[in-house]
C-alpha angles and dihedrals in degrees: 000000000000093000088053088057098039085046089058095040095056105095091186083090091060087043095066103033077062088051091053098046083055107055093044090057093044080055098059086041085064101039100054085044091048085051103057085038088056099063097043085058090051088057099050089044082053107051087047095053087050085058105052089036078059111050095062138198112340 
């Protein structure tokens, strides 16, 4: 019985459930960013290898 009590009174147990909340939603924070970032980058990459493509031999 004691353990039980001693079970419901520990609050490290809160403390990293919040941790963990937190860095999955730091996560989806970075992969929505990282999306959006990812395209922009493509199309970068893109526009350089046009541009090599097109200059030709030298």
């Amino acid at each position: 019985m004691t353990t039980l009590i001693r079970f419901l009174n520990d609050k490290s147990a809160a403390t990293a459930v919040e941790y963990g909340l937190l860095a999955a939603l730091i996560s989806i924070g970075m992969l929505v960013g990282l999306g959006s970032f990812s395209d922009a980058l493509l199309a970068v990459f893109q526009t350089i290898t046009n541009a090599i493509i097109g200059a030709g031999p030298v």
